[in-house]
Short mmCIF file of the C-alpha atoms (twelve columns), coordinates in Angstrom:
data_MODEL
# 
_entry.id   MODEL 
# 
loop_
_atom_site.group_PDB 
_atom_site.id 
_atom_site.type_symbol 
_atom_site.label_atom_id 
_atom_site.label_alt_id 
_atom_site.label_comp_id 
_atom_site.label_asym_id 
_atom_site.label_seq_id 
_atom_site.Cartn_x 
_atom_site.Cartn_y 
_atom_site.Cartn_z 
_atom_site.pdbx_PDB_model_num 
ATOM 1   C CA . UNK A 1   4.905   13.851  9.027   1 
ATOM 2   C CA . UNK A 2   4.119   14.398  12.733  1 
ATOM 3   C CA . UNK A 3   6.430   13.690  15.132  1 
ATOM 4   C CA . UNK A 4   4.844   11.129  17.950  1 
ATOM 5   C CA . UNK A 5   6.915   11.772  21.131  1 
ATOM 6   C CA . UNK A 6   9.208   8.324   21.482  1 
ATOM 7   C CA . UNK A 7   7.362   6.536   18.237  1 
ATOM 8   C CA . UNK A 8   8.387   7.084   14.821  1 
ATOM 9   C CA . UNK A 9   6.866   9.819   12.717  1 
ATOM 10  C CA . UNK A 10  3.117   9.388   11.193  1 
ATOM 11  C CA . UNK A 11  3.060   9.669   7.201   1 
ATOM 12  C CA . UNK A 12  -0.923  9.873   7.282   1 
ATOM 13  C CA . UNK A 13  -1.779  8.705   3.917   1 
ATOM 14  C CA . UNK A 14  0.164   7.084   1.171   1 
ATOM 15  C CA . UNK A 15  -2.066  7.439   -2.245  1 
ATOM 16  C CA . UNK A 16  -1.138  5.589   -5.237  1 
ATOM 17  C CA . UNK A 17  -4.556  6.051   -7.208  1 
ATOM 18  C CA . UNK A 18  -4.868  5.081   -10.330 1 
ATOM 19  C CA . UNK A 19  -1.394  4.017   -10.867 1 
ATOM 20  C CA . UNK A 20  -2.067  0.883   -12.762 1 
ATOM 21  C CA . UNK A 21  -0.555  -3.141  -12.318 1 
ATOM 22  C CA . UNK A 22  3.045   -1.973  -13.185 1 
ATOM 23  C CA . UNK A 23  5.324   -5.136  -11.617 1 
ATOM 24  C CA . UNK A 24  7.941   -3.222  -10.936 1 
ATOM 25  C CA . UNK A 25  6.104   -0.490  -9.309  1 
ATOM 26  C CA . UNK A 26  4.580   -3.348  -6.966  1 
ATOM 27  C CA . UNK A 27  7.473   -4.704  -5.986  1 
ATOM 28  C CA . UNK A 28  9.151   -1.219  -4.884  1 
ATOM 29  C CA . UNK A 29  5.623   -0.159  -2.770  1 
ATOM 30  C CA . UNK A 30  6.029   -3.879  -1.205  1 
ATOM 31  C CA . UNK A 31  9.228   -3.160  -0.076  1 
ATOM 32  C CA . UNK A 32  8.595   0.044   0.973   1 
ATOM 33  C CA . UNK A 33  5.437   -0.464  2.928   1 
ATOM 34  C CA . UNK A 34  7.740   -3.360  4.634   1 
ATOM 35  C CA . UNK A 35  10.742  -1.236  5.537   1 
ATOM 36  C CA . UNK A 36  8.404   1.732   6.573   1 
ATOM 37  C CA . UNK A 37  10.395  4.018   9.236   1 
ATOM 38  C CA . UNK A 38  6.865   6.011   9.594   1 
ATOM 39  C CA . UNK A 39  3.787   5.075   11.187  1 
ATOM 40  C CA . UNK A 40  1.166   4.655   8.285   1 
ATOM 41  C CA . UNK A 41  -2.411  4.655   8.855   1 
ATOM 42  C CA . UNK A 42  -3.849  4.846   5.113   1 
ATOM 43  C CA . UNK A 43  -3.054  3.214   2.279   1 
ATOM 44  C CA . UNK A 44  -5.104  3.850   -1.121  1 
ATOM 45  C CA . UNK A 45  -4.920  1.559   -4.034  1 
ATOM 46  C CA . UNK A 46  -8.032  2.432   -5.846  1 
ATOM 47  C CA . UNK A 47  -8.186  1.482   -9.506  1 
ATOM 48  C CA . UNK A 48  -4.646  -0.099  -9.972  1 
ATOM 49  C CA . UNK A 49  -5.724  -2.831  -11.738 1 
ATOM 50  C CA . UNK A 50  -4.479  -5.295  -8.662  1 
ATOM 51  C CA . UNK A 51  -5.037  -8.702  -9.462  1 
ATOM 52  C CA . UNK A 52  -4.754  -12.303 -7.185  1 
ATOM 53  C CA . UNK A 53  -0.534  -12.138 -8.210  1 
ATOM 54  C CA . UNK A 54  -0.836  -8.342  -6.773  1 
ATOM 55  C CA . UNK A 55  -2.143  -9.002  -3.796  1 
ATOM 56  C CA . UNK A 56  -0.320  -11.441 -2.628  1 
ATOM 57  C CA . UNK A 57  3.032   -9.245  -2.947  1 
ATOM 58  C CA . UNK A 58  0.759   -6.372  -1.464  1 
ATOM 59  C CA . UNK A 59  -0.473  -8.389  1.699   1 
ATOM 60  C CA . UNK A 60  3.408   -9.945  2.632   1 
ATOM 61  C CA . UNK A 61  4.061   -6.314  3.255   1 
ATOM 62  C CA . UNK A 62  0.510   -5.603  5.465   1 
ATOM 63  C CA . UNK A 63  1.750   -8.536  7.594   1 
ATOM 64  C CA . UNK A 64  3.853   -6.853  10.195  1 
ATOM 65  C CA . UNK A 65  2.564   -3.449  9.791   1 
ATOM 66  C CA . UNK A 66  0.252   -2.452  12.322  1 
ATOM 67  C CA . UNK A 67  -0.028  1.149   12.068  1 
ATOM 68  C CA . UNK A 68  -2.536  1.149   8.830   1 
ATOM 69  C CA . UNK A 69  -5.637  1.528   10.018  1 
ATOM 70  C CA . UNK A 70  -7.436  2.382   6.864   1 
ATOM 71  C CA . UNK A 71  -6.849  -0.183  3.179   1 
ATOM 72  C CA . UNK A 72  -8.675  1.127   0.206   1 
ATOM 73  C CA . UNK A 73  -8.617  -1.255  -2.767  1 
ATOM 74  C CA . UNK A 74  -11.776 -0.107  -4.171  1 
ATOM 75  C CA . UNK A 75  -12.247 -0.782  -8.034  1 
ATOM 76  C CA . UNK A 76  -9.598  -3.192  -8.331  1 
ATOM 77  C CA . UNK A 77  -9.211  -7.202  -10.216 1 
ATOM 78  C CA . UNK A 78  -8.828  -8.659  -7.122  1 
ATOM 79  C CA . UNK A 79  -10.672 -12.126 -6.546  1 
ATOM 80  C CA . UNK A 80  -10.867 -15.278 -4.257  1 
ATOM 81  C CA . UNK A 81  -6.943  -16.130 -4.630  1 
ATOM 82  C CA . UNK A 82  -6.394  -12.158 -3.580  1 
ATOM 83  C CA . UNK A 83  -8.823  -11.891 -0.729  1 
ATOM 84  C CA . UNK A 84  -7.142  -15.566 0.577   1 
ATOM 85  C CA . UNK A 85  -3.673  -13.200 0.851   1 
ATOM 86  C CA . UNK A 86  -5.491  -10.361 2.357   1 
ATOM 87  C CA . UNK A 87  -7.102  -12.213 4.931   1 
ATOM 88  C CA . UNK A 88  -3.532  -13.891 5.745   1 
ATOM 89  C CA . UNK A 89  -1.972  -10.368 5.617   1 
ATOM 90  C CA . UNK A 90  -4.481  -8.460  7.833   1 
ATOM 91  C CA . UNK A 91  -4.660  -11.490 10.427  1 
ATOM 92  C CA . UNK A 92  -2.927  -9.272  12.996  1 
ATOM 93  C CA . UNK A 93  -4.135  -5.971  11.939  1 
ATOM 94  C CA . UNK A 94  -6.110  -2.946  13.181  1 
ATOM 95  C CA . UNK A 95  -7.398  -1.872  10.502  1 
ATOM 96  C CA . UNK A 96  -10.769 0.204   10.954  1 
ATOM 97  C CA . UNK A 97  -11.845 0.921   7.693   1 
ATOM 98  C CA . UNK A 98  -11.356 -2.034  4.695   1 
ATOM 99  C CA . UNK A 99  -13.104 -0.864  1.470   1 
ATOM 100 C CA . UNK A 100 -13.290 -3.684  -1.253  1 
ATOM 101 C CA . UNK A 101 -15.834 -2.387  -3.255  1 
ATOM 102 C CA . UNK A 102 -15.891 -2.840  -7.334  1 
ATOM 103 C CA . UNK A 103 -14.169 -6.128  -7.272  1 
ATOM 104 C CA . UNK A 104 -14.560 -9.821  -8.172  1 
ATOM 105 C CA . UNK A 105 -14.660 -11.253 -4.431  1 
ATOM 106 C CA . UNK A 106 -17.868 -13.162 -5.106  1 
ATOM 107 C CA . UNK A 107 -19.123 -15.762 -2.479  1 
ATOM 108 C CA . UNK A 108 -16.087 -17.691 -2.669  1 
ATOM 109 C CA . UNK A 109 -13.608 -14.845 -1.663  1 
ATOM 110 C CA . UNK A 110 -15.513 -13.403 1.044   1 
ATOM 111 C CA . UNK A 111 -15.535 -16.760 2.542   1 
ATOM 112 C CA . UNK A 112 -11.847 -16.495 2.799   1 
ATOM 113 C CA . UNK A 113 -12.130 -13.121 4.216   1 
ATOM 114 C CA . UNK A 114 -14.746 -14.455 6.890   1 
ATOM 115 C CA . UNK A 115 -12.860 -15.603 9.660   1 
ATOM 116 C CA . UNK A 116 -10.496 -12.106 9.776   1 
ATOM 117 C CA . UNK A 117 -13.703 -10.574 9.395   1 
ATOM 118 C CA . UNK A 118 -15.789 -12.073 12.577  1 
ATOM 119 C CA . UNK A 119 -12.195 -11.907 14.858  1 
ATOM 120 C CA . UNK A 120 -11.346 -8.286  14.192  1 
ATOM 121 C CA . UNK A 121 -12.136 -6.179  17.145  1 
ATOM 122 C CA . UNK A 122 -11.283 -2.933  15.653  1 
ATOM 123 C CA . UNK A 123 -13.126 -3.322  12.321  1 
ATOM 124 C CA . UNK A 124 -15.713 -0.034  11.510  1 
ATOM 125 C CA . UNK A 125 -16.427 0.042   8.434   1 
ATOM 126 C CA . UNK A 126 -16.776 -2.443  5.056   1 
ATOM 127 C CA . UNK A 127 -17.278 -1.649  1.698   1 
ATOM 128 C CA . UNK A 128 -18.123 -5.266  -0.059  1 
ATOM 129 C CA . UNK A 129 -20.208 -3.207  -2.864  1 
ATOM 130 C CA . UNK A 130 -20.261 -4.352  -6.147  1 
ATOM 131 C CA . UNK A 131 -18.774 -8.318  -5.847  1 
ATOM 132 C CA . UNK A 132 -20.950 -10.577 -7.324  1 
ATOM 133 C CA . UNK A 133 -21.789 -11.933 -3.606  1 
ATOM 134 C CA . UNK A 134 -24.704 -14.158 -3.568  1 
ATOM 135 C CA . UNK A 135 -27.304 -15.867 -0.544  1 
ATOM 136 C CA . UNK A 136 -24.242 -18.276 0.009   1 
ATOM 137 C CA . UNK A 137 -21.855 -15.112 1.211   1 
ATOM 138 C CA . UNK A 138 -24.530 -13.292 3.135   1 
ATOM 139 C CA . UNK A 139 -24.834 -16.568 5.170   1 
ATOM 140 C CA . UNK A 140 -21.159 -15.647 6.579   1 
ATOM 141 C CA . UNK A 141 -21.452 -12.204 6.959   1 
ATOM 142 C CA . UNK A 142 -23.849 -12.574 10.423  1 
ATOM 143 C CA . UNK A 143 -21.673 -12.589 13.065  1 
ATOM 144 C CA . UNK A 144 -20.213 -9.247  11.998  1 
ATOM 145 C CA . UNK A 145 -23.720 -7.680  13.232  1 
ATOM 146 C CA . UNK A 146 -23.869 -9.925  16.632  1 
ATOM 147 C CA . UNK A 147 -20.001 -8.533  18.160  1 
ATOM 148 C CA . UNK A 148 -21.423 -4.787  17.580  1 
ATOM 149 C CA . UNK A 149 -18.177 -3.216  16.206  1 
ATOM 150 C CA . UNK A 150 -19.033 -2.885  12.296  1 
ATOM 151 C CA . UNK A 151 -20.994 0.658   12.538  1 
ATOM 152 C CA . UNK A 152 -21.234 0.406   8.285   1 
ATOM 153 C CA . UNK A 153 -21.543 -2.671  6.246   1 
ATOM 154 C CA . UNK A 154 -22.070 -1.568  2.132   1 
ATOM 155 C CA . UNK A 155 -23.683 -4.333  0.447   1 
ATOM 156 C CA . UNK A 156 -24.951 -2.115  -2.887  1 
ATOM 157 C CA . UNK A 157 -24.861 -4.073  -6.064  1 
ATOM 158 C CA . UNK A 158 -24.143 -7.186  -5.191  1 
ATOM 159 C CA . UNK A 159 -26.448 -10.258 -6.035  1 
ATOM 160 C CA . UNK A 160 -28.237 -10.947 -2.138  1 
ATOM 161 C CA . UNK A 161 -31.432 -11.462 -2.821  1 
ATOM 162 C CA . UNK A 162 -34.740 -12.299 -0.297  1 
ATOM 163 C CA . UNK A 163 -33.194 -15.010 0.970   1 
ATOM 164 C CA . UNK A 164 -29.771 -13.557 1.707   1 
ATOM 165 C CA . UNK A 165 -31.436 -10.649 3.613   1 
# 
């Protein structure tokens, strides 16, 4: 951890890879991740088998922390019901890189995730690979493109089609 003058220290990554749905491990990151006395900018849940219930105990934690600026919940179960809490829990965020690939978002969930989507200013980068989203979800991803501040949009394996394009 590096001190930061008057802040609080910076932990700068907190990896729980491959740690698997375990309730009770969920409920102690929550509360850590909500009683944080560090600054932390990334937080890596790839392949823990989150679900819709996870994410909603996951995201009530993201909702006053500010300092993450970096979520990766690649390869996870999460669905519409789990990107509805993530889009409530990263309302007020900063995150710059959000990496969702391998999921089950589908056109439904990213339509939840839309409106944090086209109102974050400080949004870089978005993995969406591998969702199952259709034509229908490409029609709400434009006006990430027309505010300039997504440099990398992955859209691999997903179901868009010629007329989502």
């Amino acid at each position: 951890m590096e001190p930061t003058g008057d802040r609080r220290p910076v932990c700068n990554e907190l990896n729980l890879t491959a740690n698997g749905h375990d309730d009770n491990l969920l409920v102690e990151t929550e509360a850590r991740i909500r009683g944080m006395t560090v600054d932390c900018t990334t937080i890596d849940f790839r392949c823990c088998r989150l679900d819709d219930e996870a994410m909603e105990l996951l995201c009530q934690a993201l909702v006053n922390n500010k300092s993450i600026t970096t979520l990766d919940l690649r390869s996870n179960q999460i669905g519409e019901t789990g990107a509805q809490h993530l889009a409530r829990g990263l309302h007020e965020s900063t995150i710059h890189k959000l990496l969702l690939g391998h999921n089950r978002l589908g056109d439904k969930g990213l339509k939840h995730l839309a409106g944090f989507l086209a109102s974050s200013i400080t949004l870089e980068v978005l993995d969406l690979s591998d969702n199952d989203i259709g034509e229908i979800g490409m029609r709400l991803l434009p006006s990430l493109s027309y505010k300039g501040h997504c440099a990398a949009l992955d859209l691999t394996g997903n179901h868009i089609g010629v007329a989502g394009i």
